[in-house]
C-alpha positions as CSV (number, residue, x, y, z in Angstrom):
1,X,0.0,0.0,0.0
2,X,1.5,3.5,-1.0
3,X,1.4,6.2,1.6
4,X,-0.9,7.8,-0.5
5,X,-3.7,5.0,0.4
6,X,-2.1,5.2,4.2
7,X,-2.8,8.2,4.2
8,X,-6.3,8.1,3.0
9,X,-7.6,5.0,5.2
10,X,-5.8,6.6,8.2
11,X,-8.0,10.3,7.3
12,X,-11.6,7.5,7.0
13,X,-10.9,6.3,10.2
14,X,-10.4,10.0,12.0
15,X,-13.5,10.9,10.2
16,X,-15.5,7.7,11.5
17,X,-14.0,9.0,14.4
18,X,-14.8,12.4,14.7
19,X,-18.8,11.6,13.7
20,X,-19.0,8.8,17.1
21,X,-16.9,11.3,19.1
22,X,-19.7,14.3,18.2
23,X,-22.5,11.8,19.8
24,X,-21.2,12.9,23.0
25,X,-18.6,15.8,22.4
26,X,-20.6,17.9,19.7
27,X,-17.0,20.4,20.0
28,X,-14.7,17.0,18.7
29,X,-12.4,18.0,15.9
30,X,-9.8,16.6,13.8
31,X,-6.5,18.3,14.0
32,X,-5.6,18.1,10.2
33,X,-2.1,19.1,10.5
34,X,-1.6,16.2,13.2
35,X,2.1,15.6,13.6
36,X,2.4,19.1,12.9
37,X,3.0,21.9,15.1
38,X,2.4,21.7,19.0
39,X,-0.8,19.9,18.5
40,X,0.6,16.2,17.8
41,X,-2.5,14.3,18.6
42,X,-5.5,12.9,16.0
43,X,-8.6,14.2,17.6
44,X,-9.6,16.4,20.4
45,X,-12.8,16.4,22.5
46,X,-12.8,19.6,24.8
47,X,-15.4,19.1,26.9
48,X,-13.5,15.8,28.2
49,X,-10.1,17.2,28.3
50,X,-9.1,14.0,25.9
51,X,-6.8,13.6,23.2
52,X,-7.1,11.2,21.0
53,X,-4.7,9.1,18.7
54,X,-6.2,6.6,15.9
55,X,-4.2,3.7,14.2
56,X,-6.2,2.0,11.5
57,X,-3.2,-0.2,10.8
58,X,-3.4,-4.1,10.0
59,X,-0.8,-5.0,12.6
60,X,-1.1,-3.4,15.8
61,X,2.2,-2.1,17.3
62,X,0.8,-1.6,20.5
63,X,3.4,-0.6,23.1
64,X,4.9,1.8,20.6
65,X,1.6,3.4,19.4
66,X,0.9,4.4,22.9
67,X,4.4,5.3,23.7
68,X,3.8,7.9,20.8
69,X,0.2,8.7,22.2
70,X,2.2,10.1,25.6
71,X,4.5,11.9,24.0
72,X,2.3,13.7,21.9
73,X,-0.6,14.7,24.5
74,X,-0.6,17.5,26.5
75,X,-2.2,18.2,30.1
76,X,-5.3,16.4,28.9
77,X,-6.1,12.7,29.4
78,X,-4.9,10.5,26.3
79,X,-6.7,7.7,24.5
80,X,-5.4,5.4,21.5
81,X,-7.9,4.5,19.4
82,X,-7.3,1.0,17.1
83,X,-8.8,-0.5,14.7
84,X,-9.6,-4.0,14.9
85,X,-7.6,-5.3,11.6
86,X,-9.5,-9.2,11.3
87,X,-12.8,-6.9,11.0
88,X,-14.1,-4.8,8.3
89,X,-13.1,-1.4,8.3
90,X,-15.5,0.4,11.1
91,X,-17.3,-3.2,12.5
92,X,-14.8,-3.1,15.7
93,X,-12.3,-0.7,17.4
94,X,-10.7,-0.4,20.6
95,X,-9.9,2.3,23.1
96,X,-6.7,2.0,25.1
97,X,-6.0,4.2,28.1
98,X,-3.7,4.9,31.2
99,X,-4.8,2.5,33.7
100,X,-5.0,5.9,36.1
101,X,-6.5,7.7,33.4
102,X,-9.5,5.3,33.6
103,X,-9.5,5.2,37.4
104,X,-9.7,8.7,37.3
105,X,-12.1,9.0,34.8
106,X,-14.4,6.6,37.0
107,X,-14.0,8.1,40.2
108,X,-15.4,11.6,38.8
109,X,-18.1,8.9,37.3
110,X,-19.4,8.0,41.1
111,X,-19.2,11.6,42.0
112,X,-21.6,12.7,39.5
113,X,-24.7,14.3,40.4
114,X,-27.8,15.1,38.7
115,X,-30.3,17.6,39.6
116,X,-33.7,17.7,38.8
117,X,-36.4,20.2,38.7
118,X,-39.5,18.8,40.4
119,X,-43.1,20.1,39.8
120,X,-44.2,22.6,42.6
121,X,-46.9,20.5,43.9
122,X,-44.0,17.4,44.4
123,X,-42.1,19.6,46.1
124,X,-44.7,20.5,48.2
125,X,-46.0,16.9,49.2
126,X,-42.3,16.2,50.0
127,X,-41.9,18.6,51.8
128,X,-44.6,17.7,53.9
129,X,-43.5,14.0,54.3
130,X,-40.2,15.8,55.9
131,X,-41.7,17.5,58.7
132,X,-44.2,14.1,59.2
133,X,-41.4,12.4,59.2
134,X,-39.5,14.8,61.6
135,X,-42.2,15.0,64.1
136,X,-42.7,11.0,64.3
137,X,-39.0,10.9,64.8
138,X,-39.3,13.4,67.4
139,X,-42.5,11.2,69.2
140,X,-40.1,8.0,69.5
């Protein structure tokens, strides 16, 4: 394969990439000039603080791509992205990550909260089941 084709089958993975990425990151974006400039990394998805590097490669190399993967990231958390090469083309990848990366990742996971605007009269009725609650507590 000529680097011509690398190049191309590389840039159709990013932009399989890119359109997952934007299901939960609508800010995603390729970095075109990747390799290029400070910004050495594939793919970036700001409102995770994650960099991404994608290998769509039929032999997976991968110590070295995720040697390259910390090198080129930043502050920001760092993901290598591969290709499954004994499936077709976008049927299976894999995402490969800092072990305390991930930990990190699901510790802030636990923590998370969601709040939830409840209908006046709800708030009301719970309310009410408070104080009940507090004056049996105080009768025992």
């Amino acid at each position: 394969m000529n680097n011509k084709a690398k190049k191309q089958k590389g840039n159709r993975f990013e932009n399989y990439l890119i359109t997952r990425f934007r299901e939960i990151d609508t800010d995603s974006k390729r970095n075109y000039a990747s390799g290029a400039g400070l910004d050495k990394n594939d793919i970036r998805l700001p409102q995770f603080d994650i960099e991404v590097e994608a290998k769509n490669a039929m032999k997976i190399n991968l110590c070295k791509d995720f040697e390259q993967l910390e090198n080129q990231t930043t502050s920001n958390t760092g993901i290598l992205v591969l290709r499954n090469p004994k499936k077709a083309e976008f049927q299976q990848s894999f995402v490969v990550m800092d072990l305390e990366d991930w930990l990190a990742l699901m510790k802030e996971k636990t923590n998370f909260e969601v709040e939830v605007e409840l209908p006046k009269d709800l708030k009301w009725k719970m309310k009410r089941l408070k104080d009940y609650a507090h004056e049996v507590f105080k009768e025992l």
